[in-house]
Backbone bond lengths (Angstrom), bond angles and torsions (degrees), N, CA, C in turn:
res aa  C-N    CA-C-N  psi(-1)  N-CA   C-N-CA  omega(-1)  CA-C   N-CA-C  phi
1 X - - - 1.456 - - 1.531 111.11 -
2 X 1.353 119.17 -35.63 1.355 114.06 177.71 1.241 123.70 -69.28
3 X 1.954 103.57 -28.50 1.138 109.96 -179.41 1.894 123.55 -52.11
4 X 1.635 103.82 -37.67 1.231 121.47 -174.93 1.539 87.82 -78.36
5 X 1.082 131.65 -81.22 1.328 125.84 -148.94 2.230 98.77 -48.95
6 X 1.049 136.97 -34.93 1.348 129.93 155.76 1.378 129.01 -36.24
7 X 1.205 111.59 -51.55 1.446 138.35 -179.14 1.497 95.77 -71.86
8 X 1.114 123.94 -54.73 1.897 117.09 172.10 0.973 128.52 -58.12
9 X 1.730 114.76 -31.39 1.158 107.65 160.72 1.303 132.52 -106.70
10 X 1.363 127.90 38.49 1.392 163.31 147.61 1.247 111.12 -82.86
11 X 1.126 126.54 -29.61 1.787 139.06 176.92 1.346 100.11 -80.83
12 X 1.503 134.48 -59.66 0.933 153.05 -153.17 1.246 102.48 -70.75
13 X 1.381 122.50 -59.17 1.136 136.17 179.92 1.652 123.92 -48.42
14 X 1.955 104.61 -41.21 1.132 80.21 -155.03 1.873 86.93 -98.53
15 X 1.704 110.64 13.10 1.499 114.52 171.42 1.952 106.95 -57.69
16 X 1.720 99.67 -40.72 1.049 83.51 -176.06 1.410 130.99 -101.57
17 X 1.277 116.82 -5.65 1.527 127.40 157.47 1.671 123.28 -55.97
18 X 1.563 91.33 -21.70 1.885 107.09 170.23 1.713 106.01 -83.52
19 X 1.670 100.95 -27.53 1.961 79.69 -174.11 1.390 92.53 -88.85
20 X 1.222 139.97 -55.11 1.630 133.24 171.84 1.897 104.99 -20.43
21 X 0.776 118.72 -66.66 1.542 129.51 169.26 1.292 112.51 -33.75
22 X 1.697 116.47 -68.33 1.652 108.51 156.95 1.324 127.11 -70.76
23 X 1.328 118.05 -6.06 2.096 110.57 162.20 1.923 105.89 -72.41
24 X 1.525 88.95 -52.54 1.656 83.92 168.70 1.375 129.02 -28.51
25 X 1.651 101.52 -69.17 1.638 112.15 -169.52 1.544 112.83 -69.86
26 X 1.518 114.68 -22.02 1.417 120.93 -145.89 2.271 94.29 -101.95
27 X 1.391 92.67 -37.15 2.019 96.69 -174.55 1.947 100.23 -117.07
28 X 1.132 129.84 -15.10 1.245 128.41 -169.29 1.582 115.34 -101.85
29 X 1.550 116.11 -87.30 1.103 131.10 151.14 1.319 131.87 -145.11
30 X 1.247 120.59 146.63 1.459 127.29 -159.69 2.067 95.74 -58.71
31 X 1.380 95.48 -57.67 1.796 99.29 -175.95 1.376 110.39 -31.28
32 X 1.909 125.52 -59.62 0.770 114.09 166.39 1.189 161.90 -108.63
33 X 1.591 103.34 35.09 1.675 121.65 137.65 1.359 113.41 -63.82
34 X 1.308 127.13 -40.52 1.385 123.79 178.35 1.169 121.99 -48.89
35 X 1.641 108.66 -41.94 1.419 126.48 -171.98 1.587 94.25 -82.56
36 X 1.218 127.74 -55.10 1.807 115.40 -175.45 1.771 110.04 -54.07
37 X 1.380 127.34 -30.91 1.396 127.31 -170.71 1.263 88.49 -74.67
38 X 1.615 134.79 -67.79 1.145 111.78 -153.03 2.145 115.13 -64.73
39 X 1.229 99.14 -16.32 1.622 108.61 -176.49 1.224 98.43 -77.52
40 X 1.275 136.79 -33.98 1.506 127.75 -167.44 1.985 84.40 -86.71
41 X 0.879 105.94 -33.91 1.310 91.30 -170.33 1.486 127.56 -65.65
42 X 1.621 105.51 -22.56 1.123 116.24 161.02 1.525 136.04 -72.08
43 X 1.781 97.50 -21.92 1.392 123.76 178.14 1.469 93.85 -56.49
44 X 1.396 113.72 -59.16 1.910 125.92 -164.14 1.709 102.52 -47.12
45 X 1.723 107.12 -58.84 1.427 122.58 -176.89 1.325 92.12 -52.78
46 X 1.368 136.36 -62.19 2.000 98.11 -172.53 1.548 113.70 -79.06
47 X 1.093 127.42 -27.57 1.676 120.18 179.56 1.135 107.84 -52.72
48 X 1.515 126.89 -45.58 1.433 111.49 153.83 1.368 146.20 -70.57
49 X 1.148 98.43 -16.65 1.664 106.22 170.90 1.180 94.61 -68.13
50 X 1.567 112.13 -78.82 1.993 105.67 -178.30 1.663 126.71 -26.09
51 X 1.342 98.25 -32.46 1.691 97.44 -166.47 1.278 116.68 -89.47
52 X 1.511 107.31 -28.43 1.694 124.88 177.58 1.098 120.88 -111.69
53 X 1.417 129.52 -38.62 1.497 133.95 166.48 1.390 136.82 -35.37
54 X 1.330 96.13 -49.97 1.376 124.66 168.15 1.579 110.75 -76.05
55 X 1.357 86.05 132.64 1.716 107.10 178.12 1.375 127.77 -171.95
């Protein structure tokens, strides 16, 4: 059970580090939305590496 409830909030988390990322790019500046997409995007590339990679 903890396992899921971790994993939800690993989802959750990086849902909202992606909309911060589009408030950035979308009301602040474009550069750094650019810069939050590609960082969240890297966030995704290890949550999946960690979650599936491993074995």
């Amino acid at each position: 059970m903890r396992k899921i409830l971790a994993h939800a909030a690993a989802i959750i988390g990086l849902y909202l580090a992606f909309s911060f990322a589009l408030f950035l790019g979308l009301q602040v500046n474009p550069m750094y939305g650019n810069i939050g997409v590609v960082a969240v995007g890297g966030l995704i590339v290890l949550y999946v590496y960690v979650v599936f990679g491993r074995k």
